[in-house]
N, CA, C and O atoms as a DFTB+ gen file, in Angstrom:
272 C
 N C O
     1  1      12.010       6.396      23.496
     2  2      11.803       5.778      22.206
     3  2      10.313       5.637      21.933
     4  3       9.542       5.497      22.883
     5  1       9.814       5.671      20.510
     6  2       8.479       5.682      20.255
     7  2       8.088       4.532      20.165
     8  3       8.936       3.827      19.618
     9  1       6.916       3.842      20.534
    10  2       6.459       2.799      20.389
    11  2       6.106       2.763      18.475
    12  3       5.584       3.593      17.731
    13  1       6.651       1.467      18.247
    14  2       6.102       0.807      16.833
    15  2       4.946       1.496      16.384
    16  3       5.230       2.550      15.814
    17  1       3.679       1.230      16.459
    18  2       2.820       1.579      16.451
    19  2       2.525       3.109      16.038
    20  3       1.755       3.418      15.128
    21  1       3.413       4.237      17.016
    22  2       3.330       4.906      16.475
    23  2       4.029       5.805      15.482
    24  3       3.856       6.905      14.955
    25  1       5.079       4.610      15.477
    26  2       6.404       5.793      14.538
    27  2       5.914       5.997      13.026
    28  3       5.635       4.997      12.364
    29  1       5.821       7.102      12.546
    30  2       5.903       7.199      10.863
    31  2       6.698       6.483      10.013
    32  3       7.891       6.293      10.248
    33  1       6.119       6.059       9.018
    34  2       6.479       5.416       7.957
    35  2       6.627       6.138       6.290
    36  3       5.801       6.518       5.460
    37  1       8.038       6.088       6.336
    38  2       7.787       6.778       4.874
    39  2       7.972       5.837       3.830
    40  3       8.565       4.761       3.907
    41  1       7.215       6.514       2.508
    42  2       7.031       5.941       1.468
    43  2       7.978       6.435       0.344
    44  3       8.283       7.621       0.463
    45  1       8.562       5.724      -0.823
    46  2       8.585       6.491      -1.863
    47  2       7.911       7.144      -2.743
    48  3       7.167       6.317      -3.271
    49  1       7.711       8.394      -3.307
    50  2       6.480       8.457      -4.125
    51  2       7.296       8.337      -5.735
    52  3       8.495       8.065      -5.678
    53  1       6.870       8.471      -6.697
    54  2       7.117       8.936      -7.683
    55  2       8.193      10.212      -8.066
    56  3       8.656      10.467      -9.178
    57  1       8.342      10.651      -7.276
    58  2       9.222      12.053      -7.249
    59  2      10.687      11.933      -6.170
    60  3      11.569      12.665      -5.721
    61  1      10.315      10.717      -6.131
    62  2      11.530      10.226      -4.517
    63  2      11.840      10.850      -3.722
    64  3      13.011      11.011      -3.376
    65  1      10.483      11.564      -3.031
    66  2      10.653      12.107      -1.877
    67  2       9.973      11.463      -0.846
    68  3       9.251      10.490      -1.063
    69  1      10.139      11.900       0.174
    70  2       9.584      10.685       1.394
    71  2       8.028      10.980       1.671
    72  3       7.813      12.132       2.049
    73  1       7.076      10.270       1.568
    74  2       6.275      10.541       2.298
    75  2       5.663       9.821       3.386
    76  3       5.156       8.699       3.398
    77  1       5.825      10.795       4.421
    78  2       5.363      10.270       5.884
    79  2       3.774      10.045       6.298
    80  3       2.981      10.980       6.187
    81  1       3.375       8.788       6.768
    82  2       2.555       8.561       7.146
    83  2       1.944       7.779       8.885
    84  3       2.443       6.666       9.047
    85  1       1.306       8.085       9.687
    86  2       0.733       7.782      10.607
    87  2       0.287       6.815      11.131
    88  3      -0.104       6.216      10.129
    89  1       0.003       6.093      12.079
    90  2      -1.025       4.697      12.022
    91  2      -2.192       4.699      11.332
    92  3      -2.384       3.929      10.392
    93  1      -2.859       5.360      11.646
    94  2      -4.269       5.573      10.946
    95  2      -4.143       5.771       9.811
    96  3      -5.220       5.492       9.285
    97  1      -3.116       6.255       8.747
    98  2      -3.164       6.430       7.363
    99  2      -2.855       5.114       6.828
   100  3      -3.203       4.720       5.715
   101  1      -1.915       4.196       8.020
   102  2      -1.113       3.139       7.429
   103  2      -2.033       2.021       7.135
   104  3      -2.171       1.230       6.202
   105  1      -2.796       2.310       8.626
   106  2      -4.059       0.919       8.483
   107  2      -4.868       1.093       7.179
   108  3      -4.964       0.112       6.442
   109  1      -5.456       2.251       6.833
   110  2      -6.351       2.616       6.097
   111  2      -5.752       2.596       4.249
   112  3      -6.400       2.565       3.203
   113  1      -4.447       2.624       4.482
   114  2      -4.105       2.313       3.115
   115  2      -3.978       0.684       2.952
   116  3      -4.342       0.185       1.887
   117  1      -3.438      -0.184       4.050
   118  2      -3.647      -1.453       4.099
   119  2      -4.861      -1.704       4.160
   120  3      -4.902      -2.930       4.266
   121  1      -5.759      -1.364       4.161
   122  2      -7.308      -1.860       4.199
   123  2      -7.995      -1.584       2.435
   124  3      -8.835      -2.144       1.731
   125  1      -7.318      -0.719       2.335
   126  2      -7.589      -0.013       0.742
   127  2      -7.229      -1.040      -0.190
   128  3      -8.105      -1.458      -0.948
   129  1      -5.852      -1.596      -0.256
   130  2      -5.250      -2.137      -0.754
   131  2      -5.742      -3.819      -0.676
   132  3      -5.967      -4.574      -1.622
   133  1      -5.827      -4.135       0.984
   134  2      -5.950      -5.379       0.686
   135  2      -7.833      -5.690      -0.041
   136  3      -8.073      -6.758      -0.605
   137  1      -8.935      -4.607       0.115
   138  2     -10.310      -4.869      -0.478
   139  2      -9.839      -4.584      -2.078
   140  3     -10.750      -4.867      -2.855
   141  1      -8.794      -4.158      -2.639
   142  2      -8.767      -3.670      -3.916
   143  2      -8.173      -4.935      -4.543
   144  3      -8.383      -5.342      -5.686
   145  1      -7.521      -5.399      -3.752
   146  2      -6.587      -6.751      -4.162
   147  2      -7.833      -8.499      -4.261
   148  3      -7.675      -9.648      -4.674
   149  1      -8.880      -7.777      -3.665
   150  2     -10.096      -9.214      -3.443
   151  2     -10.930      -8.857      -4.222
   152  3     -11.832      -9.668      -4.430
   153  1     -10.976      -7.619      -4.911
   154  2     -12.068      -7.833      -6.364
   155  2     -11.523      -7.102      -7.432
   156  3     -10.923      -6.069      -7.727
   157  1     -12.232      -8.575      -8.058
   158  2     -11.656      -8.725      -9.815
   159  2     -11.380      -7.646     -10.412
   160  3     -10.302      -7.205     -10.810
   161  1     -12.673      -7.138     -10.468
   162  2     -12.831      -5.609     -11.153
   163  2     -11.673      -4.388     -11.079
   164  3     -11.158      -3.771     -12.012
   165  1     -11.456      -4.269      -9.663
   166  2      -9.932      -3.445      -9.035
   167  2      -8.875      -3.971      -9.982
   168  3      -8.164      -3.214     -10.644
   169  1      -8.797      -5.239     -10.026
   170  2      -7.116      -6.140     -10.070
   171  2      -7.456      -5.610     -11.931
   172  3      -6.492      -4.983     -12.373
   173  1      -8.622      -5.784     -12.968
   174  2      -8.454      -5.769     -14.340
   175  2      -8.169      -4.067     -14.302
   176  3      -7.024      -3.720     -14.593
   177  1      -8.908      -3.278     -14.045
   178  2      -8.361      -1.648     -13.967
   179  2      -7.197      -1.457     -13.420
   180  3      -6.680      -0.588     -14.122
   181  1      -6.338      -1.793     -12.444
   182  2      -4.718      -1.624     -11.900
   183  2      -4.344      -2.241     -13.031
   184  3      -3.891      -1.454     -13.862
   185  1      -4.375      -3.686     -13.460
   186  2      -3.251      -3.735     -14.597
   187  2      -3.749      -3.309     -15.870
   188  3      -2.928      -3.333     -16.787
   189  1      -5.038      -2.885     -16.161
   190  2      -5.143      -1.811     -17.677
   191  2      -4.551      -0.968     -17.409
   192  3      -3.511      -1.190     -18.029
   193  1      -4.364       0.297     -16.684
   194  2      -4.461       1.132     -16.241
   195  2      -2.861       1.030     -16.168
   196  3      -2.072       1.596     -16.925
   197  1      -2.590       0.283     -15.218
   198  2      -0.508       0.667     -14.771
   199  2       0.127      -0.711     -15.480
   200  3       1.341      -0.671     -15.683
   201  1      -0.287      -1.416     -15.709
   202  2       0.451      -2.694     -16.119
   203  2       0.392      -3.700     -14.695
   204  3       0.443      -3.363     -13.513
   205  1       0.255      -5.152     -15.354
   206  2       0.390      -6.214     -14.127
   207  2       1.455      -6.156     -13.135
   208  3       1.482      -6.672     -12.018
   209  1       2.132      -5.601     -13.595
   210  2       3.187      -5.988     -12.620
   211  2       2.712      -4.921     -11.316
   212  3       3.151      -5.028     -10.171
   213  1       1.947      -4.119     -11.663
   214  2       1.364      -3.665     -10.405
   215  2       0.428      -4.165      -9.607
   216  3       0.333      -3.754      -8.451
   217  1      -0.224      -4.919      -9.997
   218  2      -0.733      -6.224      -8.928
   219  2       0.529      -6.646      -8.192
   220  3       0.437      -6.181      -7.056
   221  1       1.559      -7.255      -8.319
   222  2       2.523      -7.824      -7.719
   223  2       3.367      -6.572      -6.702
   224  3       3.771      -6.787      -5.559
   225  1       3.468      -5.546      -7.286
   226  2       4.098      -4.323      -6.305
   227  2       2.730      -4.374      -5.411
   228  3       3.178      -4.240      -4.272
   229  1       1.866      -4.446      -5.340
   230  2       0.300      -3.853      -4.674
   231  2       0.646      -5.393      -3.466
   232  3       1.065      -5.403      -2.309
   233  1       0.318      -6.306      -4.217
   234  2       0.516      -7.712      -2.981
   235  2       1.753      -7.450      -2.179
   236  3       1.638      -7.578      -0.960
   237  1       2.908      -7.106      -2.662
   238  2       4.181      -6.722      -1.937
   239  2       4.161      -5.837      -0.661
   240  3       4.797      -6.030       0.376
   241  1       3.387      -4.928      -0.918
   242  2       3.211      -3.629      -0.681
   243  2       2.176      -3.954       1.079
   244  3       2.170      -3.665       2.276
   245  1       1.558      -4.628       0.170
   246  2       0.550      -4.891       1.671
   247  2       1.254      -5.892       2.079
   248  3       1.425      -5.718       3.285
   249  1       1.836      -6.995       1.690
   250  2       2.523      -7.764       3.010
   251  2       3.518      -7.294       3.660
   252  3       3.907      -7.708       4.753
   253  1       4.048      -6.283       2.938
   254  2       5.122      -5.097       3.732
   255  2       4.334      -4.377       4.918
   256  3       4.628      -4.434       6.112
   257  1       3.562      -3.878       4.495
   258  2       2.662      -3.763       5.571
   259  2       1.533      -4.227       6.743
   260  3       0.728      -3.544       7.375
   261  1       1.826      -5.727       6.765
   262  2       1.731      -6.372       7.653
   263  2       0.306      -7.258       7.453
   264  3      -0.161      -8.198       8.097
   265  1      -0.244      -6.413       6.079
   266  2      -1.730      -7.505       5.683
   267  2      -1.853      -8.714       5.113
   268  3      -0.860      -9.439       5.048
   269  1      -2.734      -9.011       4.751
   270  2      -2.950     -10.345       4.356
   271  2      -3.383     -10.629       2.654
   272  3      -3.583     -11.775       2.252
């Protein structure tokens, strides 16, 4: 059995197909996410841009993934 750590994680994309990702992609999108989620500037462009409620999928998203 694979250790946690390293098993792939898939995502839904837009097209509902799976996409698989790595530790190193996983950390690095949780790191993306949680500096995008701590300035203002990020949070007013995500909801111009996609609508608020994507702030709330984005916070989801990283506590799904284990950030803060």
């Amino acid at each position: 059995m694979e250790d946690n750590n390293e098993m792939l994680v898939g995502l839904a994309e837009k097209t509902g197909a799976l996409l698989m990702i790595d530790k190193k992609e996983r950390e690095l999108v949780r790191e993306i996410l949680a500096m995008t989620l701590k300035s203002a500037s990020a949070r007013e462009w995500i909801s111009k841009k996609l609508g608020k409620e994507y702030l709330q999928i984005a916070e989801t998203l990283l506590n799904a993934m284990g950030g803060k």
